[in-house]
TORTI-557184 format. One line per field, with one value per residue (C-alpha): residue in three letters; x, y, z; residue number from 0. Coordinates in steps of 0.02 Angstrom, whole numbers, plus 50000, padded with zeros to 5 digits. Layout:
residuo	(ALA_...);
xx	(X_...);
yy	(Y_...);
zz	(Z_...);
num	(NUM_...);
***
This chain:
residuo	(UNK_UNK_UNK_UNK_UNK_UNK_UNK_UNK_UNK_UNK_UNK_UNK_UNK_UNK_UNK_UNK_UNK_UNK_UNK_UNK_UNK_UNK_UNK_UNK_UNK_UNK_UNK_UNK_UNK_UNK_UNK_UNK_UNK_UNK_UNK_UNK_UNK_UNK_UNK_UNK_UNK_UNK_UNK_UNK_UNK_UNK_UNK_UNK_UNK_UNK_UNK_UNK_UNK_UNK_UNK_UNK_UNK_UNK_UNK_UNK_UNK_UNK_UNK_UNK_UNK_UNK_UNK_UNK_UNK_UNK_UNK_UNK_UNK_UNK_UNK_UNK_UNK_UNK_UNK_UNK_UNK_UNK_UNK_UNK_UNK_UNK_UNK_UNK_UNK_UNK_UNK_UNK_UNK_UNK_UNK_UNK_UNK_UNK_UNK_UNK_UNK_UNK_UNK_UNK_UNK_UNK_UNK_UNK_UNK_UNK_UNK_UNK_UNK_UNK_UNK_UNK_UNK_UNK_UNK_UNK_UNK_UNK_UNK_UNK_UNK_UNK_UNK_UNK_UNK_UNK_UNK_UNK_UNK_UNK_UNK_UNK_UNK_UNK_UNK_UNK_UNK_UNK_UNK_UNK_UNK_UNK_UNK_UNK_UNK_UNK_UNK_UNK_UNK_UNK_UNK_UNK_UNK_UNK_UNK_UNK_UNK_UNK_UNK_UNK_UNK_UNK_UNK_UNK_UNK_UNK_UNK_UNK_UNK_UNK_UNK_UNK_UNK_UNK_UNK_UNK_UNK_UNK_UNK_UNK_UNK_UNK_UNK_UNK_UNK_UNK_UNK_UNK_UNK_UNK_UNK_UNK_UNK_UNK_UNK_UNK_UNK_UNK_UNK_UNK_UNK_UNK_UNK_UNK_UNK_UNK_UNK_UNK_UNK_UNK_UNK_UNK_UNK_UNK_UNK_UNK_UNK_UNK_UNK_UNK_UNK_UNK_UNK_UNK_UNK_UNK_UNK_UNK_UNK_UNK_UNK_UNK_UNK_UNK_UNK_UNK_UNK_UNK_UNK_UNK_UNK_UNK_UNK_UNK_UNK_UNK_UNK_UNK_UNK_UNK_UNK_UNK_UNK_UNK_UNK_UNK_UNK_UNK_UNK_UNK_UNK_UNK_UNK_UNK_UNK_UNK_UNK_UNK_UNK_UNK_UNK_UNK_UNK_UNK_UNK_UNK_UNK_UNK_UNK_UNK_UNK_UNK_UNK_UNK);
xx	(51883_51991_51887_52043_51896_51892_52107_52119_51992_52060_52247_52241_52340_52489_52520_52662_52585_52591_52493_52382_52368_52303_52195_52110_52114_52019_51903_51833_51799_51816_51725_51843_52013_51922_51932_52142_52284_52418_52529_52349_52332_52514_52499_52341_52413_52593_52703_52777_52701_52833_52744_52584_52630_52721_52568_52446_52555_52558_52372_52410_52382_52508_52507_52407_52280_52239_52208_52090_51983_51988_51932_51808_51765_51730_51649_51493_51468_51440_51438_51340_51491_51614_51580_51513_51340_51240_51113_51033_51167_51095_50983_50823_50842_50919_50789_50662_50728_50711_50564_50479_50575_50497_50316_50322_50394_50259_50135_50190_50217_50039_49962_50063_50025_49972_49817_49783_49977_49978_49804_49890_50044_49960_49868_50031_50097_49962_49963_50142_50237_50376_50427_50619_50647_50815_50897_51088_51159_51089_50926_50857_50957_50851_50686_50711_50762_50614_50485_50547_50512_50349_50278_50334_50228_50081_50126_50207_50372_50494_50692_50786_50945_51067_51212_51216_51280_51157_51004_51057_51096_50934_50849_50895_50860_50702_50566_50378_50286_50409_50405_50504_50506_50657_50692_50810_50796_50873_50834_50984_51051_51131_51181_50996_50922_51031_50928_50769_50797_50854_50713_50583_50681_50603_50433_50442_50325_50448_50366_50488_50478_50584_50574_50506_50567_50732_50807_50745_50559_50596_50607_50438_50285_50191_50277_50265_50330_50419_50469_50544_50701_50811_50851_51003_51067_51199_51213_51044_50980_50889_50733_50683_50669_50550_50446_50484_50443_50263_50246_50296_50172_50043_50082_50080_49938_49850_49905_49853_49680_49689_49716_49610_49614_49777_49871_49805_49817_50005_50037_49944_50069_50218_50127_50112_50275_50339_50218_50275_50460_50485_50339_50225_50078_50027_50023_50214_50253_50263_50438_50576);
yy	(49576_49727_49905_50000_50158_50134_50113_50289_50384_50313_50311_50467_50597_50477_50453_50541_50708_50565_50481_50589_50662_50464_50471_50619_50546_50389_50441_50576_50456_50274_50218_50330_50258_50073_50127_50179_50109_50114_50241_50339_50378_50395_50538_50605_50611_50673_50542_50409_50223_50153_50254_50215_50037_50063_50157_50002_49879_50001_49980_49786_49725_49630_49737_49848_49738_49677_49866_49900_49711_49770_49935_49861_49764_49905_50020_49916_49934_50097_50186_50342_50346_50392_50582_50687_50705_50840_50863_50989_51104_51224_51152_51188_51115_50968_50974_50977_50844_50682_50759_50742_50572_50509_50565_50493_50323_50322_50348_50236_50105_50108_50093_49920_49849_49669_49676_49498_49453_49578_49492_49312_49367_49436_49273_49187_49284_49296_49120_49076_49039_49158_49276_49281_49450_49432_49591_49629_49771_49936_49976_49788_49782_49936_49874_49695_49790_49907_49745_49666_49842_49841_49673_49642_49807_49683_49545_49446_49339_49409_49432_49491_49453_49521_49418_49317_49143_49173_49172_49007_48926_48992_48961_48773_48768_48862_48760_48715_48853_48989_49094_49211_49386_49439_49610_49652_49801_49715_49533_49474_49441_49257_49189_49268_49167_49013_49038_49055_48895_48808_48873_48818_48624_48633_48679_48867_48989_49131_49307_49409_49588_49626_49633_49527_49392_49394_49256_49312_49320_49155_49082_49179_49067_49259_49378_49575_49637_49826_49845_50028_50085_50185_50382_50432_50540_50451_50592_50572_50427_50286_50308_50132_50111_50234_50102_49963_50041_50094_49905_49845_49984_49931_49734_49780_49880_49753_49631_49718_49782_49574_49532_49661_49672_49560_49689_49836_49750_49726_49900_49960_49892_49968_50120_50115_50082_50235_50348_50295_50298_50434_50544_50572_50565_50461_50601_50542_50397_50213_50221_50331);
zz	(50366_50388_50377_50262_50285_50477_50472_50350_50490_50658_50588_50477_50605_50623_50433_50340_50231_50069_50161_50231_50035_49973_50142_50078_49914_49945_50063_49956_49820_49845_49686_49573_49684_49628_49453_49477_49424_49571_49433_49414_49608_49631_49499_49583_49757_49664_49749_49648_49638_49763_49893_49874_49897_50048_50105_50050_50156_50310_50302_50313_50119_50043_49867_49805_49690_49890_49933_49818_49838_50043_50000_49881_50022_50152_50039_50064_50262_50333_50186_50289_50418_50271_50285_50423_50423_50341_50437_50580_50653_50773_50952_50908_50714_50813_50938_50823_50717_50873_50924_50740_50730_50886_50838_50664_50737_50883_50745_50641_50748_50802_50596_50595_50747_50759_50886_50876_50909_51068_51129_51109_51184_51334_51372_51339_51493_51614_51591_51616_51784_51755_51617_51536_51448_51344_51240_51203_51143_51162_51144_51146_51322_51380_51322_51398_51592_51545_51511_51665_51765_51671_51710_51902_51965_51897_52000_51890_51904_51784_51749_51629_51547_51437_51416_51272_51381_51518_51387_51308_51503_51566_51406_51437_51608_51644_51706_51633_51608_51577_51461_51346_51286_51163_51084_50927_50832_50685_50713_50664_50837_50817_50995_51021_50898_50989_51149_51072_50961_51124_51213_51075_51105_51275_51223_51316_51208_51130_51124_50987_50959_50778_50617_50540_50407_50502_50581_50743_50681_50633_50785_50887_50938_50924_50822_50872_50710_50711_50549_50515_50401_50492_50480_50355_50472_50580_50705_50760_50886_50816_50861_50835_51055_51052_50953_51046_51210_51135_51101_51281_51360_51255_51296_51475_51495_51414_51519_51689_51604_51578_51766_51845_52019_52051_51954_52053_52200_52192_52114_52285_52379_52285_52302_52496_52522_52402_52477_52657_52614_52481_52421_52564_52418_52292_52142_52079_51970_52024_52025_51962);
num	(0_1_2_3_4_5_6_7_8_9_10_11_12_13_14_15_16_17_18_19_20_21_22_23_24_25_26_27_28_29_30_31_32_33_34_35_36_37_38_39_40_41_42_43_44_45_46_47_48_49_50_51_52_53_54_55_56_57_58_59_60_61_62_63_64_65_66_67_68_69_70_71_72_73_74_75_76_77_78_79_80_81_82_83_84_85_86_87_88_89_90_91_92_93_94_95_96_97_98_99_100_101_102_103_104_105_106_107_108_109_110_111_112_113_114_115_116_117_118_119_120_121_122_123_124_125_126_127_128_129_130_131_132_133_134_135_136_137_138_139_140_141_142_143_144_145_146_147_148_149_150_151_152_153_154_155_156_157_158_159_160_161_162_163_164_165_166_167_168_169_170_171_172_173_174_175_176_177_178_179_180_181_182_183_184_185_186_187_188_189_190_191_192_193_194_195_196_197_198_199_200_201_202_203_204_205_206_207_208_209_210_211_212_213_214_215_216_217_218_219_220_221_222_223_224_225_226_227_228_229_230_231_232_233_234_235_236_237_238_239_240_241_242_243_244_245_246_247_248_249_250_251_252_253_254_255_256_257_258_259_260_261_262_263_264_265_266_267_268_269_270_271_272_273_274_275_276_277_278_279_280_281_282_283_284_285_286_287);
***
């Protein structure tokens, strides 16, 4: 589907001034240029009608009745990425404004979380072979890297993946007793949900961190629901990996208070070698 309010933004400094004028035009008001005839935003934008349908077929519509069912079309995804956001302008308001995100989303991740779903998942892993963390992109990428840096300090065997085609092939080919860890923020990854139905063929136990009733949810053995709408203000970071990465420290501490001394054991020995080969004490973190 062609974005006609991505083409006017991107394209907007090559037009002709007409154009730039119906530019201005729509993008100021794109439920009142639904409502126009093509003679009513001709007159509006004081060009004549022949020019307005040049300009609609520059933007790649065959007339302008197409125009206005593309535009009709776009108006419906993004709608917050029309106009510049009003939001925080100096560094501290901005400042102020992710730290107060991240605190409410910590907080409110913790009054919704499933304790009975982290305590199954954590025997799920401890008693697993291996561990597959999948994510794609963005922040589910992050978190999946981040579980995998989480849960091999404890001993455990773990990867991670991020490619879409190396989830589904390892998905398929990973052998009894693996099991599987995936991240979305909006659970409607598809090729994600391929892997994970693929993986559920072969009787591997799926592990899903999203939202839930979403197609991803749909497809987790234990579901780690995060379900959190996100802030208006496009500017500002989602701050929905700030609640995911609570939920994977809380998953993994559990799982090492779970293993006990073969978790500390094999921490010890990450330790030594950092405090032989970089620190010279043990007082910095296990790892940068």
């Amino acid at each position: 589907m062609l974005d006609i309010v991505g083409v006017l933004q991107s394209e907007k400094s090559e037009f002709t001034r007409s154009e730039r004028v119906l530019t201005d035009i729509i993008l100021l008001d794109v439920e009142s240029v639904l409502k126009m005839s093509i003679v009513d935003l001709a007159a509006q934008a004081e060009v004549s009608p022949p020019t307005v349908t040049r300009f609609c077929r520059r933007l790649g519509c065959d007339s302008y009745a197409d125009f206005k069912v593309r535009l009709a079309q776009s108006r419906f995804v993004g709608q917050r990425y029309v106009v510049p956001a009003n939001g925080p302008k100096s560094v501290r308001e901005i400042a102020q404004g992710v730290v107060n995100g991240i605190q409410s989303t910590i907080y409110d991740t913790f009054d919704h979380i499933d304790f009975d779903a982290i305590e199954r998942a954590a025997e799920t892993i401890i008693k697993s072979s291996f561990v597959l963390t999948f994510g794609s992109g963005g922040s589910s990428s992050m978190v999946a890297t981040e579980t995998e840096m989480r849960l091999f300090r404890l001993g455990l065997k773990v990867a991670s993946s991020i490619d879409h085609q190396a989830q589904l092939m390892r998905a398929a080919s990973a052998p009894a007793g693996t099991v599987i860890i995936a991240f979305s923020l909006s659970g409607n990854n598809l090729p994600l949900v391929k892997a994970l139905t693929a993986a559920g063929e072969y009787g591997l136990p799926r592990i899903v961190v999203t939202r839930s009733r979403s197609p991803m949810a749909d497809r987790a053995d234990v579901l780690l629901p995060i379900d959190r709408a996100e802030n208006p203000d496009i500017f500002q970071p989602t701050t929905g990996r700030y609640a995911f990465l609570s939920m994977v420290d809380i998953l993994s501490q559990t799982i090492a208070t779970r293993l006990g001394p073969p978790a500390v054991a094999s921490m010890r020995r990450i330790k030594h070698q950092l405090v032989v080969n970089r620190d010279g004490d043990d007082s910095q973190p296990l790892g940068d």
